[in-house]
N, CA, C and O of each residue as an XYZ file, in Angstrom:
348
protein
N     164.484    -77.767   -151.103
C     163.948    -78.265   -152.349
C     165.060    -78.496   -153.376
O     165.170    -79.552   -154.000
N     165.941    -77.362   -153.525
C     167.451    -77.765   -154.407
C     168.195    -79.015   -154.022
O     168.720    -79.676   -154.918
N     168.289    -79.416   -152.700
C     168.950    -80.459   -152.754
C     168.159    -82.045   -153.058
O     168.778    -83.103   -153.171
N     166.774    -81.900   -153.145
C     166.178    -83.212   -153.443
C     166.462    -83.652   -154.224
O     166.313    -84.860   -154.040
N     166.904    -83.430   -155.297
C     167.252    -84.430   -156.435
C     168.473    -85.213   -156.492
O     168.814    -86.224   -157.105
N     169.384    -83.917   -155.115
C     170.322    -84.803   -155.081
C     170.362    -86.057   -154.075
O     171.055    -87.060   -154.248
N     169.571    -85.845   -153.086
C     169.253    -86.841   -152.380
C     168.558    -87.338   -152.999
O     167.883    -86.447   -152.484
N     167.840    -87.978   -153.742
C     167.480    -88.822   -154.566
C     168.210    -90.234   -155.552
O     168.049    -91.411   -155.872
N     169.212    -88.877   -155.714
C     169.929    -89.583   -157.025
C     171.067    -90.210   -156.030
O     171.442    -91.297   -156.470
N     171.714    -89.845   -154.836
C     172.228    -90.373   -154.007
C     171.907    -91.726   -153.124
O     172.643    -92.508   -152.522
N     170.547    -91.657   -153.305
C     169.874    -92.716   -152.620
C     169.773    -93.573   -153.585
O     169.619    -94.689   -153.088
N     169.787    -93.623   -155.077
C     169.752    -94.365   -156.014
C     171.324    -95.205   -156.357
O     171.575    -96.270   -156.922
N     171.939    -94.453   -155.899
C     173.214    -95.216   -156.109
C     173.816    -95.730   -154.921
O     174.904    -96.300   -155.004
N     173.274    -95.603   -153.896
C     173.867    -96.133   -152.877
C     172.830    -97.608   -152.684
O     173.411    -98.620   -152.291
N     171.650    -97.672   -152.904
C     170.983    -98.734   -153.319
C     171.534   -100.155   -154.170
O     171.828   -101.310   -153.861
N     171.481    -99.342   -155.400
C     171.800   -100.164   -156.700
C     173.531   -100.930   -156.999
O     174.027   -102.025   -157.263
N     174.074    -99.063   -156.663
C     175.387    -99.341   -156.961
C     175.598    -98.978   -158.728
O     176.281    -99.634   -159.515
N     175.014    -98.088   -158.945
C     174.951    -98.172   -160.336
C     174.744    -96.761   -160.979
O     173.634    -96.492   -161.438
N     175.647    -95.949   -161.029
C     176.089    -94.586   -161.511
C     175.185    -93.778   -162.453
O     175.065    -92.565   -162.626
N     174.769    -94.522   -162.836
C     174.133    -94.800   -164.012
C     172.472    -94.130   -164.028
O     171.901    -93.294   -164.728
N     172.122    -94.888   -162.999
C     170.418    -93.876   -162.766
C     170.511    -93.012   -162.109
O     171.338    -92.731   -161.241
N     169.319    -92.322   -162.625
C     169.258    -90.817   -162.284
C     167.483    -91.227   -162.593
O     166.976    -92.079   -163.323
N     166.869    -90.171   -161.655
C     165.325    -90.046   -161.982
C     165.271    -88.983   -162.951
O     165.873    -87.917   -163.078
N     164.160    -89.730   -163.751
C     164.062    -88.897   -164.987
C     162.432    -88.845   -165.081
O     161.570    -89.719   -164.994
N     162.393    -87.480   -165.290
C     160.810    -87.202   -165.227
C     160.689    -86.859   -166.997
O     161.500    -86.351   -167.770
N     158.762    -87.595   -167.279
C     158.735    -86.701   -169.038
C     158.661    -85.364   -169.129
O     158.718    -84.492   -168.262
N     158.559    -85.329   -170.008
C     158.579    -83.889   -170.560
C     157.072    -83.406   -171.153
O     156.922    -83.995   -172.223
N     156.103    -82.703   -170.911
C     155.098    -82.166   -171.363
C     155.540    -81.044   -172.470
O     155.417    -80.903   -173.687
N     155.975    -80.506   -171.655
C     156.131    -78.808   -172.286
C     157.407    -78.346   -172.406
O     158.092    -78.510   -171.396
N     157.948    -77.804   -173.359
C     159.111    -76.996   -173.277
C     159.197    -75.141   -173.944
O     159.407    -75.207   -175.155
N     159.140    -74.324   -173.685
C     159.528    -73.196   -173.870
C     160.525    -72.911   -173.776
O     161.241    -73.310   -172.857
N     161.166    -71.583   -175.325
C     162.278    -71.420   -175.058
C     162.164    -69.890   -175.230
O     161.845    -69.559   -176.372
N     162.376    -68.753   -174.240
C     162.873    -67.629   -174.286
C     163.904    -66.697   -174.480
O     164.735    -66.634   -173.574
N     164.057    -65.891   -175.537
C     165.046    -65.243   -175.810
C     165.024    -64.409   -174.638
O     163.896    -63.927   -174.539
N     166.072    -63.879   -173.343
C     166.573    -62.733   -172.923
C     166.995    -61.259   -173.456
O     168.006    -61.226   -174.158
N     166.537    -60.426   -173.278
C     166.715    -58.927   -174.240
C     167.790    -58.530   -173.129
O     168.638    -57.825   -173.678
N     168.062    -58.701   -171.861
C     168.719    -58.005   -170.742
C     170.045    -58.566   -171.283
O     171.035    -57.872   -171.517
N     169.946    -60.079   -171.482
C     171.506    -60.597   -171.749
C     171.663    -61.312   -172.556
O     170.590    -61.431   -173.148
N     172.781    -62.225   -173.208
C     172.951    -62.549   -173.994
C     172.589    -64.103   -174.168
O     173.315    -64.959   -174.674
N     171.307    -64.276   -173.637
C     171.066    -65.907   -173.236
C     169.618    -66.359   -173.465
O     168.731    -65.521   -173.301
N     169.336    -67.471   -173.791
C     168.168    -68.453   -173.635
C     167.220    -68.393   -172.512
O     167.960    -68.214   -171.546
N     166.053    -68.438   -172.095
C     165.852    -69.218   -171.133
C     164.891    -70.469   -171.382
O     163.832    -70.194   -171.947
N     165.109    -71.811   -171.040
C     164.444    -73.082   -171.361
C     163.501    -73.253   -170.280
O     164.021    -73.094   -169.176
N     162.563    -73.464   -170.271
C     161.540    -74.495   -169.234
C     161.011    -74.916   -169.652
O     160.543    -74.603   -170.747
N     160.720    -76.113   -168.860
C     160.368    -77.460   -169.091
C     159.826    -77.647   -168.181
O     160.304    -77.553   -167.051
N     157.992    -78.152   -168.633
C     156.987    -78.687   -167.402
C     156.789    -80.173   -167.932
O     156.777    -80.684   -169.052
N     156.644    -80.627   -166.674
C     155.795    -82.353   -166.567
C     154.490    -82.071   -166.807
O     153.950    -80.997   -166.540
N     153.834    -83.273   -167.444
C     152.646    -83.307   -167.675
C     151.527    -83.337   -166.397
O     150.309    -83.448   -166.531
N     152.179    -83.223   -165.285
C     151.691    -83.163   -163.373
C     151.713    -81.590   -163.371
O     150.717    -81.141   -162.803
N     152.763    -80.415   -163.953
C     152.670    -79.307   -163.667
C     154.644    -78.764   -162.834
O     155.320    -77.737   -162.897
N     154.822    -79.997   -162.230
C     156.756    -79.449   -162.443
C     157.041    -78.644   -163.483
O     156.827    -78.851   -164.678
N     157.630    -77.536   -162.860
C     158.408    -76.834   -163.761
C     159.724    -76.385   -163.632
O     159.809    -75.743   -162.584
N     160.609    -76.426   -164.127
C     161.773    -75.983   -163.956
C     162.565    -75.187   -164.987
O     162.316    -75.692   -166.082
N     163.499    -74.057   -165.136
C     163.907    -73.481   -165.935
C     165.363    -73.070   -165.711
O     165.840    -72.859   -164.596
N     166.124    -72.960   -167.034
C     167.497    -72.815   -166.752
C     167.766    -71.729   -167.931
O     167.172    -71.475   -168.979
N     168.960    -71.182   -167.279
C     169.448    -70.266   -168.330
C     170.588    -70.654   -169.067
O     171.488    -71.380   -168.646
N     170.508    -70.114   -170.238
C     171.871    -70.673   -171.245
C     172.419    -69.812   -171.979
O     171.886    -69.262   -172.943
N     173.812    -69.588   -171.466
C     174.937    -68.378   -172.451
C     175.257    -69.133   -173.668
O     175.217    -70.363   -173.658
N     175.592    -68.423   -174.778
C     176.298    -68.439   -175.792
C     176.745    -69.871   -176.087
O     176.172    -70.683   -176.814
N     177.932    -70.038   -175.353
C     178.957    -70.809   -175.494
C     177.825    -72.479   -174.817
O     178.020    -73.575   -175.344
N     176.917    -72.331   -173.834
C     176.133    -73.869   -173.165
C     175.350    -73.531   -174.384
O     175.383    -74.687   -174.806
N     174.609    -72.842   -175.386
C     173.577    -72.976   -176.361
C     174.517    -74.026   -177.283
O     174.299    -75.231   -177.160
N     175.445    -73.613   -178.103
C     176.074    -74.364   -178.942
C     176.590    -75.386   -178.694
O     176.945    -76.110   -179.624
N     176.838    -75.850   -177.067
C     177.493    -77.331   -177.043
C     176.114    -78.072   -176.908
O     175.943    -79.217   -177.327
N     175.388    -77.509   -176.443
C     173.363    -78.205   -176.092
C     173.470    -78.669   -177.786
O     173.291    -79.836   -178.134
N     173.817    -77.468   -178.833
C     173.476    -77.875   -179.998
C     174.001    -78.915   -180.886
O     173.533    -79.623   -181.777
N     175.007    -78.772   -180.391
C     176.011    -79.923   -181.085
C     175.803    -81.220   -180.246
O     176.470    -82.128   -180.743
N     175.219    -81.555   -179.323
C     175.053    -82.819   -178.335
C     173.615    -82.976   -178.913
O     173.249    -84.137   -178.727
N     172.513    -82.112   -179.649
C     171.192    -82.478   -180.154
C     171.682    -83.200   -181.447
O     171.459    -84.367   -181.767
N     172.316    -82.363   -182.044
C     173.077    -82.746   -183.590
C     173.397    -83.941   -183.341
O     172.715    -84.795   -183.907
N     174.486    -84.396   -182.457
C     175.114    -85.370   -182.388
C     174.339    -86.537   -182.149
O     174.708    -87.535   -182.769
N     173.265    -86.665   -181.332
C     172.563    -87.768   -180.629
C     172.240    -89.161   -181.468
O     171.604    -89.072   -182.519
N     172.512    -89.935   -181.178
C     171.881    -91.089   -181.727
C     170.780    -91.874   -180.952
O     171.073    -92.422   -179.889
N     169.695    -91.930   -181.392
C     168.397    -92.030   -180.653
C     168.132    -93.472   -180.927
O     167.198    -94.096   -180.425
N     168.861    -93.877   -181.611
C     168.722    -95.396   -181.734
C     169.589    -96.730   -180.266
O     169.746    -97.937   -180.081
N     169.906    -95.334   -179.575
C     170.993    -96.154   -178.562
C     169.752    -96.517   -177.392
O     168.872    -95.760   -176.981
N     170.009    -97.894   -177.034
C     169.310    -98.397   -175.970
C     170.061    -97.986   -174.601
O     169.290    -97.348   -173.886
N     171.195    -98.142   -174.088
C     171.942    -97.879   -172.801
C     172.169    -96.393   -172.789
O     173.023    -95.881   -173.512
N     171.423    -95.712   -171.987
C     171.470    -94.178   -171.663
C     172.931    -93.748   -170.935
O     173.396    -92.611   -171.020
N     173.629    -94.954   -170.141
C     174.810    -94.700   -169.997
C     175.878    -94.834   -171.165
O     176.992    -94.399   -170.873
N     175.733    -95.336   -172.375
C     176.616    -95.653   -173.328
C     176.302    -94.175   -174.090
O     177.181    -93.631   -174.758
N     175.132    -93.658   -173.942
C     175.027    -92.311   -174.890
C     176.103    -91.063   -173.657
O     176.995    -90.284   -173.996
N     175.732    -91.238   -172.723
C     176.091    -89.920   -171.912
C     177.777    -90.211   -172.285
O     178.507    -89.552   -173.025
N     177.990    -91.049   -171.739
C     179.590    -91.502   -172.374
C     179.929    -91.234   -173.758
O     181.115    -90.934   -173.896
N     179.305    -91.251   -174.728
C     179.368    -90.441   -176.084
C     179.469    -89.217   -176.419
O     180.246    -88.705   -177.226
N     178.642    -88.733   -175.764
C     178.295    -86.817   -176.099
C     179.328    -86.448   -174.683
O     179.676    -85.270   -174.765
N     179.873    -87.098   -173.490
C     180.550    -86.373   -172.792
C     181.974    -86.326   -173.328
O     182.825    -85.642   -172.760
């Protein structure tokens, strides 16, 4: 199951030729949990189907997440011209 997305996104560029897509599912839901054990976040995020997935975030990934929210310009049409921005 971990590697499907990458076979996915592999199959998308070997198709197209185009670095660029990635499958992108919406977003229904997001929760964010403080950790008491450690010093971290935890985020999940369900699809409006019921996918869920969750990641954890130290210190140092909270504040660059924050500064890449800060930063965003939502007015950009090419999703590759933004990732190239905030990277």
């Amino acid at each position: 199951m971990m590697t499907f997305p990458a076979i996915l996104r592999q199959a998308l560029w070997s198709q197209f030729r185009d670095y660029s897509l990635r499958l992108v599912y919406p977003v229904g839901q997001t929760r964010i949990e403080k950790w008491r054990e450690k010093k971290a976040i935890m985020l999940t995020s369900t699809t409006p189907d019921g996918f869920e997935v969750s990641f954890e975030y130290n210190r140092s990934q909270i504040a660059e997440l924050s500064e890449a929210f800060a930063g965003a310009d939502l007015t950009l049409n090419d999703h590759a011209d933004y990732a190239r921005r905030l990277g």
